[in-house]
mmCIF file of the N, C-alpha and C atoms, coordinates in Angstrom:
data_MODEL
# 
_entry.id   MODEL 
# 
loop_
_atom_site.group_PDB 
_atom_site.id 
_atom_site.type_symbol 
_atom_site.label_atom_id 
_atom_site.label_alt_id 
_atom_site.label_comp_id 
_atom_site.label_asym_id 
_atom_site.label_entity_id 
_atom_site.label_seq_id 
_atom_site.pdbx_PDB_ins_code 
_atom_site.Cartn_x 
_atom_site.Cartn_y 
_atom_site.Cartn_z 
_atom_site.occupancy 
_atom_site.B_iso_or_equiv 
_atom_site.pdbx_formal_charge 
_atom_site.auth_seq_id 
_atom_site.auth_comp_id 
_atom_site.auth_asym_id 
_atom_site.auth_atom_id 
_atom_site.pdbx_PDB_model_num 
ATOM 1   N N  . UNK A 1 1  ? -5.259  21.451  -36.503 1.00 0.00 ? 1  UNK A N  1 
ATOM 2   C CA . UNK A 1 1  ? -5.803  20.450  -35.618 1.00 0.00 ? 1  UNK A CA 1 
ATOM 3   C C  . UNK A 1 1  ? -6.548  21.170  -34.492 1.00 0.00 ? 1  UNK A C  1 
ATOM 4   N N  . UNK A 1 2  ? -7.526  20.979  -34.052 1.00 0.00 ? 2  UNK A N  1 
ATOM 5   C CA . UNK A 1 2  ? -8.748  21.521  -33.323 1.00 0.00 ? 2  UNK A CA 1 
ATOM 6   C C  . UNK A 1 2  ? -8.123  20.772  -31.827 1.00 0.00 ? 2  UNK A C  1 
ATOM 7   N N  . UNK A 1 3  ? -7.996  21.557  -30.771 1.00 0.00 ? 3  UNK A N  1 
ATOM 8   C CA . UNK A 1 3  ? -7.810  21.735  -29.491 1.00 0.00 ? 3  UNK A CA 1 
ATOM 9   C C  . UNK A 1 3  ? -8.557  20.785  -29.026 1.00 0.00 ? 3  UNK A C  1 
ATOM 10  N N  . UNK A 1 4  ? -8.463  19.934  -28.003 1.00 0.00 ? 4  UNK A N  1 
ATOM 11  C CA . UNK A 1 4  ? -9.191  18.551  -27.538 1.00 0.00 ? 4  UNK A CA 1 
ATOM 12  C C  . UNK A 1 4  ? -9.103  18.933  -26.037 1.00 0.00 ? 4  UNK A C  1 
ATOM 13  N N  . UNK A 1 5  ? -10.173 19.068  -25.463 1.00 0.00 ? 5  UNK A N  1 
ATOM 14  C CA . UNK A 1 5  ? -10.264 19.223  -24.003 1.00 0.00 ? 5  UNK A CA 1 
ATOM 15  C C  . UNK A 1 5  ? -10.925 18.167  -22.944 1.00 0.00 ? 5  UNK A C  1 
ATOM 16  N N  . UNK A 1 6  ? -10.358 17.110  -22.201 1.00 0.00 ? 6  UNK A N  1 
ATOM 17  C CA . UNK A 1 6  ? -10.753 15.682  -21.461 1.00 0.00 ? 6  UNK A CA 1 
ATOM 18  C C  . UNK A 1 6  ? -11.142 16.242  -20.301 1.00 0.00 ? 6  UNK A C  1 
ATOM 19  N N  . UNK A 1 7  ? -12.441 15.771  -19.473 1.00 0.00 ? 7  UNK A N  1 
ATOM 20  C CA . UNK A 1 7  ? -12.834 16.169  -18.197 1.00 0.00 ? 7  UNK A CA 1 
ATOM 21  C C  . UNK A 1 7  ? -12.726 14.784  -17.742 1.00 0.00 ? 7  UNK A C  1 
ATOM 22  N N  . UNK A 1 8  ? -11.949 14.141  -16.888 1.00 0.00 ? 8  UNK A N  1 
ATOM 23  C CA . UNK A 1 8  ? -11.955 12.940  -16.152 1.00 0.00 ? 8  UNK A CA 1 
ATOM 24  C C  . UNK A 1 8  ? -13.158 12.931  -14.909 1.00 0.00 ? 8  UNK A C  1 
ATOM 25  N N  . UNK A 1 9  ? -13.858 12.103  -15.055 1.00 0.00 ? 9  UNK A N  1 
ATOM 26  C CA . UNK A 1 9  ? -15.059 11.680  -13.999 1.00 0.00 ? 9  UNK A CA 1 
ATOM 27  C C  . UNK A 1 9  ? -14.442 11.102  -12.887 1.00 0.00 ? 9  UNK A C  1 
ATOM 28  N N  . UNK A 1 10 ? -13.710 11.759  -12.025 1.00 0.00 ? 10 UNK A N  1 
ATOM 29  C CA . UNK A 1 10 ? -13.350 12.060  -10.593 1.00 0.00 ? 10 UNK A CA 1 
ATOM 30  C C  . UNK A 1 10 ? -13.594 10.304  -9.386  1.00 0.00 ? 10 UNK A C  1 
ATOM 31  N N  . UNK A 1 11 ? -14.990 10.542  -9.517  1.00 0.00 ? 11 UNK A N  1 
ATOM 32  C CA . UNK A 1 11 ? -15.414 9.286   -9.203  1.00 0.00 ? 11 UNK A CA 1 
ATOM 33  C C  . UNK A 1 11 ? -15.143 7.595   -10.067 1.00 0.00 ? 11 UNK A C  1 
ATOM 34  N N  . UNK A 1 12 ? -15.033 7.648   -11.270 1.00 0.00 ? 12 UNK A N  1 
ATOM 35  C CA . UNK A 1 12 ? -14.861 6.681   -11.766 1.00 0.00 ? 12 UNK A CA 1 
ATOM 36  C C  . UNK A 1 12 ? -13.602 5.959   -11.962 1.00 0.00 ? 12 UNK A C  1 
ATOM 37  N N  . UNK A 1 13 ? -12.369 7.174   -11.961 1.00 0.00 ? 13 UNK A N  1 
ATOM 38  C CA . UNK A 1 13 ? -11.385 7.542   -11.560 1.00 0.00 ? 13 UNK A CA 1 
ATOM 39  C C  . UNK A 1 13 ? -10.700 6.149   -10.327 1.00 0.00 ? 13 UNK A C  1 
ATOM 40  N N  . UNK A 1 14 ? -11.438 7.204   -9.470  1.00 0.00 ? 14 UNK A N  1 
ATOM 41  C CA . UNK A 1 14 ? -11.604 6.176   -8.061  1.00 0.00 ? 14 UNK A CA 1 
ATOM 42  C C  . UNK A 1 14 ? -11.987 5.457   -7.914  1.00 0.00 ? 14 UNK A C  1 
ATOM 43  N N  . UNK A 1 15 ? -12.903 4.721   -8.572  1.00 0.00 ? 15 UNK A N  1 
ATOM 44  C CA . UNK A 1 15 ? -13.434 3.419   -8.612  1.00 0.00 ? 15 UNK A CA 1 
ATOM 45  C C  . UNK A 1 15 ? -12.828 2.641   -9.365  1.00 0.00 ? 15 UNK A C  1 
ATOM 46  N N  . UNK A 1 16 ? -11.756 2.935   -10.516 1.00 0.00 ? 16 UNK A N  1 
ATOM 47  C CA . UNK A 1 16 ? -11.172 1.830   -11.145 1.00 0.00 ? 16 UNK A CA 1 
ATOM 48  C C  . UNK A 1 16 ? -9.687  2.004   -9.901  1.00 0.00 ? 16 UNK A C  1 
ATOM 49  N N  . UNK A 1 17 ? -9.086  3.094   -9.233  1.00 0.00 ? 17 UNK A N  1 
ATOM 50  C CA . UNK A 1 17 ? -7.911  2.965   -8.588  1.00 0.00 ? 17 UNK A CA 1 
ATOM 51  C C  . UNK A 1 17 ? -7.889  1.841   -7.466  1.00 0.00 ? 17 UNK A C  1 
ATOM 52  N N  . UNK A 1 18 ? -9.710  2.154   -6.956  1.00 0.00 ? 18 UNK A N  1 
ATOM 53  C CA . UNK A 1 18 ? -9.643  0.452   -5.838  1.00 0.00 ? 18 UNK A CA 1 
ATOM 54  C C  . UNK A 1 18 ? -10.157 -0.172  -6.088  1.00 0.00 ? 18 UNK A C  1 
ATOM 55  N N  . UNK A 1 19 ? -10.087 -0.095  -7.451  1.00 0.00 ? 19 UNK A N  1 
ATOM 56  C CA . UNK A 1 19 ? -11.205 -1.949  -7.897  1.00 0.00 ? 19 UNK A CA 1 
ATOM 57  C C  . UNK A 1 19 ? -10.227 -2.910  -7.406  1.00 0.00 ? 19 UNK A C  1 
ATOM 58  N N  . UNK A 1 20 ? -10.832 -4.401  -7.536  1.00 0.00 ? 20 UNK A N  1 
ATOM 59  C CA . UNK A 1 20 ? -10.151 -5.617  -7.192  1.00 0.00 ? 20 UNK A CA 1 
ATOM 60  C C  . UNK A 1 20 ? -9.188  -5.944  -8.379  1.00 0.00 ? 20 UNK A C  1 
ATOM 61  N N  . UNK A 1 21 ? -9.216  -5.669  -10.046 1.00 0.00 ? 21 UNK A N  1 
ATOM 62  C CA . UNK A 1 21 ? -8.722  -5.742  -10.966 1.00 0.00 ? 21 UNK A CA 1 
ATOM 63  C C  . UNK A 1 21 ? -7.107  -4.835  -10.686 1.00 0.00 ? 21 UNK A C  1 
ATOM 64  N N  . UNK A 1 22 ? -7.186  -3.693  -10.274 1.00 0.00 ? 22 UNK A N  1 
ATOM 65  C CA . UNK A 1 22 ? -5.897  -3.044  -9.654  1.00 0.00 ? 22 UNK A CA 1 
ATOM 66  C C  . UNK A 1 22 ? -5.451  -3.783  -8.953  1.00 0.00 ? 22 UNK A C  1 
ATOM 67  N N  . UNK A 1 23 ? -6.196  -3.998  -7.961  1.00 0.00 ? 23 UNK A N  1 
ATOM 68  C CA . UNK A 1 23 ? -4.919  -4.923  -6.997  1.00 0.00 ? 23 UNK A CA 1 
ATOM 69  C C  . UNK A 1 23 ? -4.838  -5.961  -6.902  1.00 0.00 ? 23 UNK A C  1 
ATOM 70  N N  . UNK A 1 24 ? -4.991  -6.680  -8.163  1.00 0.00 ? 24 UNK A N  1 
ATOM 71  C CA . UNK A 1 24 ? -4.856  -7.616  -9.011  1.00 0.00 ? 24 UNK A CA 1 
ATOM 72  C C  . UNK A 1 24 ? -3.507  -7.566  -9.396  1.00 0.00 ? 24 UNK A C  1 
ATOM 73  N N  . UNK A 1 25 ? -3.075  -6.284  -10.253 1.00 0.00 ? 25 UNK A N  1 
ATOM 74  C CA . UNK A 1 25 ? -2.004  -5.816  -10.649 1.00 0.00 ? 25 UNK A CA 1 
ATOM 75  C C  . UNK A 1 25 ? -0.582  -5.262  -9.308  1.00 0.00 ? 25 UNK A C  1 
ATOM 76  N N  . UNK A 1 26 ? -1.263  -4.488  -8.691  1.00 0.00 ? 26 UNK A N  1 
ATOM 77  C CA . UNK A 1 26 ? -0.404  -4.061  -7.798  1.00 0.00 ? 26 UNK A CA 1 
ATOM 78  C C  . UNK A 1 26 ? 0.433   -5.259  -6.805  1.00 0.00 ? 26 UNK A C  1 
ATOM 79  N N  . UNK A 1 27 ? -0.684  -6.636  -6.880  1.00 0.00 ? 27 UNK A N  1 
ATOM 80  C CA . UNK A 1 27 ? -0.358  -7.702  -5.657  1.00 0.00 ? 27 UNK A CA 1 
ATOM 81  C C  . UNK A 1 27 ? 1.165   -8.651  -6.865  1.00 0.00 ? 27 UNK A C  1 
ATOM 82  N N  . UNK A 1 28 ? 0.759   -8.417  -7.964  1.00 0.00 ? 28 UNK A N  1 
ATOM 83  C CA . UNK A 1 28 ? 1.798   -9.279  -9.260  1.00 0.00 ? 28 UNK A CA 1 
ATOM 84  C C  . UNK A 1 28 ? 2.924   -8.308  -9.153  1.00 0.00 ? 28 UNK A C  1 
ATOM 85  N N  . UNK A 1 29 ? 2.804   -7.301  -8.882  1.00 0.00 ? 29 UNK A N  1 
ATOM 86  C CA . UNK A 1 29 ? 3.899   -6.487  -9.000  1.00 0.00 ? 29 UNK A CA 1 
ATOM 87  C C  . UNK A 1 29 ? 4.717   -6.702  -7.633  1.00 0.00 ? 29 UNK A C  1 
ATOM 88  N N  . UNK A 1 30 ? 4.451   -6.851  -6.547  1.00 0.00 ? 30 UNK A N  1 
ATOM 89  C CA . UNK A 1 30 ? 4.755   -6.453  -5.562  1.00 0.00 ? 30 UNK A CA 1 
ATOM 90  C C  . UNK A 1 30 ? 5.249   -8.225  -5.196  1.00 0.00 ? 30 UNK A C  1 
ATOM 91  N N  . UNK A 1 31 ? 4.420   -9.459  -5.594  1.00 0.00 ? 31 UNK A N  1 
ATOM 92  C CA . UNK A 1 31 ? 4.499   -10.596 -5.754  1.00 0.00 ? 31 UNK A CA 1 
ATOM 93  C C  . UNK A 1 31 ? 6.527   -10.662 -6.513  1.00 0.00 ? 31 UNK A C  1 
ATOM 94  N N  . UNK A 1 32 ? 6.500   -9.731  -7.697  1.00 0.00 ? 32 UNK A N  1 
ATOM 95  C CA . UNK A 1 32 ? 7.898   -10.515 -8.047  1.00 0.00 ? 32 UNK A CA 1 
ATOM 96  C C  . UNK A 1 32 ? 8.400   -9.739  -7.384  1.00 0.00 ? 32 UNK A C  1 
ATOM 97  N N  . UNK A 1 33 ? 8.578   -8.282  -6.790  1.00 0.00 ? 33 UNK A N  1 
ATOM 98  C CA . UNK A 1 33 ? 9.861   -8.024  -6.229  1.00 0.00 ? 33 UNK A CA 1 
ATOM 99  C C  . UNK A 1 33 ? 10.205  -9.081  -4.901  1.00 0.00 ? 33 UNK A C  1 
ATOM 100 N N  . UNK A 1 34 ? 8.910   -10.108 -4.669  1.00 0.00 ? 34 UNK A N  1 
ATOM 101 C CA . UNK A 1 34 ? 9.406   -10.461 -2.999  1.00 0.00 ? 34 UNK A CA 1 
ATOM 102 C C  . UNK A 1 34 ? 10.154  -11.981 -3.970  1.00 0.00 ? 34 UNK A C  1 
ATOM 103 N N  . UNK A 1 35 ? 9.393   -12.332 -4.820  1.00 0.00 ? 35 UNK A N  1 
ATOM 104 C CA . UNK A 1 35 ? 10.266  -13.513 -5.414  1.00 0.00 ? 35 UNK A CA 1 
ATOM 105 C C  . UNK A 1 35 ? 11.924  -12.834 -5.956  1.00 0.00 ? 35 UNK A C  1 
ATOM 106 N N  . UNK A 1 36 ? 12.325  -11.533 -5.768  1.00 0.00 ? 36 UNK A N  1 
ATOM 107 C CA . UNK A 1 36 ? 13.531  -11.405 -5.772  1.00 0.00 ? 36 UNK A CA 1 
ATOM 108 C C  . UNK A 1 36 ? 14.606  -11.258 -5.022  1.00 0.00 ? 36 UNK A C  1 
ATOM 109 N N  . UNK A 1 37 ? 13.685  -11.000 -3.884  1.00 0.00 ? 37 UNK A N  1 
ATOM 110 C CA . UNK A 1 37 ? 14.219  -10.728 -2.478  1.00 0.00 ? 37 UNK A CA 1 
ATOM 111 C C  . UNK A 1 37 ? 14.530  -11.966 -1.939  1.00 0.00 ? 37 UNK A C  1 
ATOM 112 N N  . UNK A 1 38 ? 13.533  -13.057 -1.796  1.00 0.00 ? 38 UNK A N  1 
ATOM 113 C CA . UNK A 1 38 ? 14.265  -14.115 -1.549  1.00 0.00 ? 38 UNK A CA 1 
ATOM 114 C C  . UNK A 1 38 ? 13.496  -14.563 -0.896  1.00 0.00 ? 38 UNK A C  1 
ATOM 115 N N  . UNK A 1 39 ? 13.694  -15.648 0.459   1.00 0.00 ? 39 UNK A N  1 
ATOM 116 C CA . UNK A 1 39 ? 13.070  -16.024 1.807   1.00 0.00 ? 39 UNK A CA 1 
ATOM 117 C C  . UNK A 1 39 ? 12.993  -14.617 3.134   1.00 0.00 ? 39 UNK A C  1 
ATOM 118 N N  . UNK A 1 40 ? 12.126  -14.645 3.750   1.00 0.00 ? 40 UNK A N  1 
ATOM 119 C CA . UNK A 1 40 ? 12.006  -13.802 4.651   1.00 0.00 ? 40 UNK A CA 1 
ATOM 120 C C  . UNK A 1 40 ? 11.017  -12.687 4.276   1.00 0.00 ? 40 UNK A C  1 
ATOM 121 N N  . UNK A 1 41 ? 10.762  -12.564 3.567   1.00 0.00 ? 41 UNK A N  1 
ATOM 122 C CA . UNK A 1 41 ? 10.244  -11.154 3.018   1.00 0.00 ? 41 UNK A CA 1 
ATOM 123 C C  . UNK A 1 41 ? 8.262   -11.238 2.502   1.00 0.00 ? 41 UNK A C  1 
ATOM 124 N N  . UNK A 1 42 ? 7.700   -10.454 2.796   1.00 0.00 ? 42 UNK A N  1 
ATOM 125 C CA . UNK A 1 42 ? 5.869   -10.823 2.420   1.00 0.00 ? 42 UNK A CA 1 
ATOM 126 C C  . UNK A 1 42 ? 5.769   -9.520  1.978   1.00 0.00 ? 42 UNK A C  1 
ATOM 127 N N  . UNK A 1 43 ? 4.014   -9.656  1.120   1.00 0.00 ? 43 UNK A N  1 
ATOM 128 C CA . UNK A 1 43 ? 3.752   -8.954  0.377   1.00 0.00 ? 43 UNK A CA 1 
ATOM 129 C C  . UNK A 1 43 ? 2.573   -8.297  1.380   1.00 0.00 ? 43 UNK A C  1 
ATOM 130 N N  . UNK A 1 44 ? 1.614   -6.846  1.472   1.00 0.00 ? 44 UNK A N  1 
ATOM 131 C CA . UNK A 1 44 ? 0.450   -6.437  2.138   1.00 0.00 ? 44 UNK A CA 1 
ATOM 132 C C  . UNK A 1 44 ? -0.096  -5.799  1.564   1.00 0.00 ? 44 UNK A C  1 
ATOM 133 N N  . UNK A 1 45 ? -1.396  -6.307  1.058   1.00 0.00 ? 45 UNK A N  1 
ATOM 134 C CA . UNK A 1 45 ? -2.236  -5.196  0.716   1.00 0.00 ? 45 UNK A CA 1 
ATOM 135 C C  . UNK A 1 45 ? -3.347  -4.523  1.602   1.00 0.00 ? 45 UNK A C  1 
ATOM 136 N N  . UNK A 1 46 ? -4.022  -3.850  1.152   1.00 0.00 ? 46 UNK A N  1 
ATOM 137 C CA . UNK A 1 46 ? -5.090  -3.133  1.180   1.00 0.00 ? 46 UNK A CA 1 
ATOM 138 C C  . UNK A 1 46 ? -5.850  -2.111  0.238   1.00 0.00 ? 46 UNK A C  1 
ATOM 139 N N  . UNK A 1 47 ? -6.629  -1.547  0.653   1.00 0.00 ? 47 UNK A N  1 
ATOM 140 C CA . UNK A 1 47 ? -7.514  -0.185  -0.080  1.00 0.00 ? 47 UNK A CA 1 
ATOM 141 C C  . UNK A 1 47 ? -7.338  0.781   0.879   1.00 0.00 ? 47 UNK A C  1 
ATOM 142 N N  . UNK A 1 48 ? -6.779  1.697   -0.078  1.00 0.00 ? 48 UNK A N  1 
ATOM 143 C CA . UNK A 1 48 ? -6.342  2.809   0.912   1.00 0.00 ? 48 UNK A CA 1 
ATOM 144 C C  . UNK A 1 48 ? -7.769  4.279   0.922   1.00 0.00 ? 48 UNK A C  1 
ATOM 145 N N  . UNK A 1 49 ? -7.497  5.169   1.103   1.00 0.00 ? 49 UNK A N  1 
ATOM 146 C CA . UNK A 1 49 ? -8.551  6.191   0.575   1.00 0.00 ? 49 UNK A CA 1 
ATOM 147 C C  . UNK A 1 49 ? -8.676  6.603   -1.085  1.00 0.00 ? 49 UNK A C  1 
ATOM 148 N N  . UNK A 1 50 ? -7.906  6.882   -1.451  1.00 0.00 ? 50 UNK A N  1 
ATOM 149 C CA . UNK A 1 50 ? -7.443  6.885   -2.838  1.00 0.00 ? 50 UNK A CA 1 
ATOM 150 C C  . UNK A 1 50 ? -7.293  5.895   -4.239  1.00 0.00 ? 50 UNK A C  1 
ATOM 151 N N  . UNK A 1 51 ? -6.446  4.729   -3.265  1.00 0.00 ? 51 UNK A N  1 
ATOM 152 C CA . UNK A 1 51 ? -6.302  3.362   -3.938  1.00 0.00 ? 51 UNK A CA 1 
ATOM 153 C C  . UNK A 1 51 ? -5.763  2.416   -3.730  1.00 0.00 ? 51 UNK A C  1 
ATOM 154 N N  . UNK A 1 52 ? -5.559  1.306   -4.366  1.00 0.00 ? 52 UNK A N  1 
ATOM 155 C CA . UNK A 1 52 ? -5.142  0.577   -3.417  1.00 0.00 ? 52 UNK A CA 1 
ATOM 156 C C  . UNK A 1 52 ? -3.312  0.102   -3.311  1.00 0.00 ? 52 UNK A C  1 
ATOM 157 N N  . UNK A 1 53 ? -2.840  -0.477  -2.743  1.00 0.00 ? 53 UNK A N  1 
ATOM 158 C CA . UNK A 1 53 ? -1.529  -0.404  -2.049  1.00 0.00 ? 53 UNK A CA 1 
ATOM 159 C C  . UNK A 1 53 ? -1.297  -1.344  -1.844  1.00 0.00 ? 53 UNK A C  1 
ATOM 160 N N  . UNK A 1 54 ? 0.316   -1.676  -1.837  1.00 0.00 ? 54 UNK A N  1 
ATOM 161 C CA . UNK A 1 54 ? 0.727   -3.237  -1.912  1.00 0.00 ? 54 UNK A CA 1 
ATOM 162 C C  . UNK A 1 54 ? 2.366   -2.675  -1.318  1.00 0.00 ? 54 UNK A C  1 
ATOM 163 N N  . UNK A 1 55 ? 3.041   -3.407  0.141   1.00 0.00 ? 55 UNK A N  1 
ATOM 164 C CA . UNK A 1 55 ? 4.143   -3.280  0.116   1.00 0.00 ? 55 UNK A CA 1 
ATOM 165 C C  . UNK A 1 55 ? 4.665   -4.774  0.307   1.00 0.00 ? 55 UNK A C  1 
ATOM 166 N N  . UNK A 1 56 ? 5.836   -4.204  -0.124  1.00 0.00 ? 56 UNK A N  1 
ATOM 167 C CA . UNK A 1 56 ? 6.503   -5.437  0.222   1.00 0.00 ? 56 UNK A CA 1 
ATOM 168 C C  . UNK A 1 56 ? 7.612   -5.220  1.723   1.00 0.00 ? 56 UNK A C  1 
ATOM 169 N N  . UNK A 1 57 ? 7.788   -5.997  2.272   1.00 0.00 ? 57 UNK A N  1 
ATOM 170 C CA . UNK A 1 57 ? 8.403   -5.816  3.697   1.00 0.00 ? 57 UNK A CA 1 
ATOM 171 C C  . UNK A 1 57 ? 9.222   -6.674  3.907   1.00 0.00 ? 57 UNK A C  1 
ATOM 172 N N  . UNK A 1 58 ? 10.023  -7.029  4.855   1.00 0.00 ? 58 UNK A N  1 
ATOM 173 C CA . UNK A 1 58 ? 11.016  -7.693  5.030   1.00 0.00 ? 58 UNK A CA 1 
ATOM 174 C C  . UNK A 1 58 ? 10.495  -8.513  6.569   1.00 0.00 ? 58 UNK A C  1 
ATOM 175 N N  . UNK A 1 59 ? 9.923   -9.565  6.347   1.00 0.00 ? 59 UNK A N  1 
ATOM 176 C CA . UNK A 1 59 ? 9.257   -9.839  8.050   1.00 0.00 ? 59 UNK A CA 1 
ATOM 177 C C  . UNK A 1 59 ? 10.231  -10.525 8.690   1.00 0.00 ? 59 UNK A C  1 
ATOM 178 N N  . UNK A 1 60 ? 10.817  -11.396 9.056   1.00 0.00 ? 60 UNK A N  1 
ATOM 179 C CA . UNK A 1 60 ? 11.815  -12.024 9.262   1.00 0.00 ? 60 UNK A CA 1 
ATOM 180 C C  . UNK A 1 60 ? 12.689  -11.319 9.736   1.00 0.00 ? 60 UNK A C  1 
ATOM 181 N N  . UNK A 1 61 ? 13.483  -11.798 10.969  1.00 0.00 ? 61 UNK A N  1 
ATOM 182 C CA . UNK A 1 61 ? 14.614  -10.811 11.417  1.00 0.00 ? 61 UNK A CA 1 
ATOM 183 C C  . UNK A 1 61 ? 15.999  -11.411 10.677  1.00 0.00 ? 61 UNK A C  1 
ATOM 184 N N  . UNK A 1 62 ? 16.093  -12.321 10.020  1.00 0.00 ? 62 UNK A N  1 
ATOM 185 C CA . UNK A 1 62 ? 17.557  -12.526 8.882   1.00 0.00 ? 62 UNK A CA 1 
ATOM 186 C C  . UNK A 1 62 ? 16.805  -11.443 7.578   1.00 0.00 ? 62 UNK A C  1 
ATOM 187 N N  . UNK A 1 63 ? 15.558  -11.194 6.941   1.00 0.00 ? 63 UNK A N  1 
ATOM 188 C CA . UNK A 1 63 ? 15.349  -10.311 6.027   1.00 0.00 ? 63 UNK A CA 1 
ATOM 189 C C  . UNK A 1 63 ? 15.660  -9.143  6.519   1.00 0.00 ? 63 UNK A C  1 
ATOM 190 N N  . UNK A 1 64 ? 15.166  -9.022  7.839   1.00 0.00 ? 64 UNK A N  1 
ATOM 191 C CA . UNK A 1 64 ? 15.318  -7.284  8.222   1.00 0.00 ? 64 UNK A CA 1 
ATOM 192 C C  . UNK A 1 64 ? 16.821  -7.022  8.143   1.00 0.00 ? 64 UNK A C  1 
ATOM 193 N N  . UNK A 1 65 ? 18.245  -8.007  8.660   1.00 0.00 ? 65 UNK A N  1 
ATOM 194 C CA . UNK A 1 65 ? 19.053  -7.660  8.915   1.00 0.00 ? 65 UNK A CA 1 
ATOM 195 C C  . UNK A 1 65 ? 19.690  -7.652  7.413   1.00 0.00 ? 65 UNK A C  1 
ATOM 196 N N  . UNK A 1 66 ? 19.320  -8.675  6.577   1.00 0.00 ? 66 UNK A N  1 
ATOM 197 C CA . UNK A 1 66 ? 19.698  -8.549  4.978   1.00 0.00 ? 66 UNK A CA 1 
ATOM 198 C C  . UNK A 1 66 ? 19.505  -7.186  4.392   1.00 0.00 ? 66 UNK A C  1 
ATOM 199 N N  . UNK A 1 67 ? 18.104  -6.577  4.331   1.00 0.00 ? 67 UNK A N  1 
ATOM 200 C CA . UNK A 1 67 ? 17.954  -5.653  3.888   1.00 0.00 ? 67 UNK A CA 1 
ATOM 201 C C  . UNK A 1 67 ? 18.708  -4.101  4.513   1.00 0.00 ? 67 UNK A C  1 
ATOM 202 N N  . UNK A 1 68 ? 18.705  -4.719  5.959   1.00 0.00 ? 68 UNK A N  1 
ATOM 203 C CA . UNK A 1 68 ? 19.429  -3.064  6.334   1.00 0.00 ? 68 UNK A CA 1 
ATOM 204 C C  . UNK A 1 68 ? 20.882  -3.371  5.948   1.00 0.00 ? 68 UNK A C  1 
ATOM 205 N N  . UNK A 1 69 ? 21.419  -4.391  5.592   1.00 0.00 ? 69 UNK A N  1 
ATOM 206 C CA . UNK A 1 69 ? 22.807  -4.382  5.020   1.00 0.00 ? 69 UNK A CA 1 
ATOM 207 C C  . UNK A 1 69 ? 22.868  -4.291  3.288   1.00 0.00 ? 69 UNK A C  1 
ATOM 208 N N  . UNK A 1 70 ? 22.170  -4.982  3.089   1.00 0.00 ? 70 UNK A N  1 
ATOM 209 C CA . UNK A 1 70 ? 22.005  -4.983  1.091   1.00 0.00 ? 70 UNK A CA 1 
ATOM 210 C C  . UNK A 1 70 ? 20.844  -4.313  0.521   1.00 0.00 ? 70 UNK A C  1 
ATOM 211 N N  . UNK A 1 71 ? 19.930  -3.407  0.973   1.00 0.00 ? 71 UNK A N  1 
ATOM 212 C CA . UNK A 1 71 ? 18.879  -2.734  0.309   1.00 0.00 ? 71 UNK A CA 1 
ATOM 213 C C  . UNK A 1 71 ? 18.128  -3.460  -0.066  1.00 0.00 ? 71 UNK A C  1 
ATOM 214 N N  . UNK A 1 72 ? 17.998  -4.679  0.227   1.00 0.00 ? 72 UNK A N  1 
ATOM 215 C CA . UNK A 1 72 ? 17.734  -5.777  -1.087  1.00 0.00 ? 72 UNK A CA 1 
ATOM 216 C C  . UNK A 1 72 ? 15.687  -5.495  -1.357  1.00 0.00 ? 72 UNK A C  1 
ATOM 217 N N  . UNK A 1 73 ? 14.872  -4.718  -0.710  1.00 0.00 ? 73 UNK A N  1 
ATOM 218 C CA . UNK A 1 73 ? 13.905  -4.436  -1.169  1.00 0.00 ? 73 UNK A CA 1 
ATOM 219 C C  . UNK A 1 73 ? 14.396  -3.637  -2.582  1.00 0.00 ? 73 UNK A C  1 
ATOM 220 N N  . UNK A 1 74 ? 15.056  -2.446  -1.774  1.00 0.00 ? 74 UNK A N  1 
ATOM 221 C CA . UNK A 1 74 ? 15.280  -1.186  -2.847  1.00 0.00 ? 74 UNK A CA 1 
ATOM 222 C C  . UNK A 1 74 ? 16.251  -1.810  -4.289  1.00 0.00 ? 74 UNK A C  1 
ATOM 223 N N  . UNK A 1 75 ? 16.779  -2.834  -4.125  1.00 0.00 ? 75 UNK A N  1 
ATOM 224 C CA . UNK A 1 75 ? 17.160  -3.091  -5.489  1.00 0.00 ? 75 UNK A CA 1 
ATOM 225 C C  . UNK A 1 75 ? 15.965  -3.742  -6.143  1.00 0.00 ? 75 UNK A C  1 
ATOM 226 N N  . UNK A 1 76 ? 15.346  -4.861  -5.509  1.00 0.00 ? 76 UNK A N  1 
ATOM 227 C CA . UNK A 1 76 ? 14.365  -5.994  -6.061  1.00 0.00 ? 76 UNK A CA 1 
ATOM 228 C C  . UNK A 1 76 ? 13.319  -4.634  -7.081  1.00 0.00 ? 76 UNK A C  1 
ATOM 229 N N  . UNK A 1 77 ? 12.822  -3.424  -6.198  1.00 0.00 ? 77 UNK A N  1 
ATOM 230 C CA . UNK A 1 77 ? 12.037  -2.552  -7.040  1.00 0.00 ? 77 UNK A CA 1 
ATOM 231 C C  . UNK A 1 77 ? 12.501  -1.602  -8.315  1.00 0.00 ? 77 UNK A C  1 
ATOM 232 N N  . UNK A 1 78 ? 14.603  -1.493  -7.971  1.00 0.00 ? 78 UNK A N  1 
ATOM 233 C CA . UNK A 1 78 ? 14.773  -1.100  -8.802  1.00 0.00 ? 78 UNK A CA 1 
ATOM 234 C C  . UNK A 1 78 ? 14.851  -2.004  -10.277 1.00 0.00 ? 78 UNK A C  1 
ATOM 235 N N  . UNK A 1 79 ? 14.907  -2.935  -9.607  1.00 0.00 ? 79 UNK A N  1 
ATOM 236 C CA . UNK A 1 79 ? 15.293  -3.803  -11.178 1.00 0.00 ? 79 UNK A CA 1 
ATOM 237 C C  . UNK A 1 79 ? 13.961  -4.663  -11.798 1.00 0.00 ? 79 UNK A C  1 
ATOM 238 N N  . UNK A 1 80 ? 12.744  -4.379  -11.105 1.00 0.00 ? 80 UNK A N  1 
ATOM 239 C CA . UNK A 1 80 ? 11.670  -4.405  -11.751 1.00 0.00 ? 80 UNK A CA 1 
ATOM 240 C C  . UNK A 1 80 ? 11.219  -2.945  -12.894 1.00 0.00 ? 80 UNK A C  1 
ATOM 241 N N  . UNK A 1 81 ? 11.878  -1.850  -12.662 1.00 0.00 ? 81 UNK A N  1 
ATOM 242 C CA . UNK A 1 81 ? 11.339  -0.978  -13.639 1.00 0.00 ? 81 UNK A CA 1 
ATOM 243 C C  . UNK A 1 81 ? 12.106  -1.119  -15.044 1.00 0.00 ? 81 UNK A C  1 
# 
């Protein structure tokens, strides 16, 4: 079998990481962990330098105090993988 060598186009790269179609994906992803979390909690995006980014946060001060007692971001992401 003959050796196969891929040069990735750097730029195009980057242009599909902050297309609107990504964070399309990233906002669905980030969308169910907050539908697991519960009430209190929002989703944020943006375009970062690289690509784009989606957190989920706990806004609410009963979420903030939920989560610093039950993790409950850090489970909602673990049990999405």
């Amino acid at each position: 079998m003959a050796d196969v060598e891929i040069e990735l186009d750097s730029a195009g790269v980057r242009e599909l990481l902050q297309s609107a179609e990504m964070m399309q994906i990233c906002v669905a992803h980030a969308n169910a962990g907050r539908a697991a979390c519960g009430d209190g909690y929002e989703v944020d995006t943006y375009v970062g330098k690289t690509r784009v980014n989606a957190m989920l946060r706990a806004a609410t001060p009963a979420a903030k105090a939920d989560n610093a007692k039950n993790n409950t971001i850090q489970k909602a992401i673990r049990a999405m993988k």
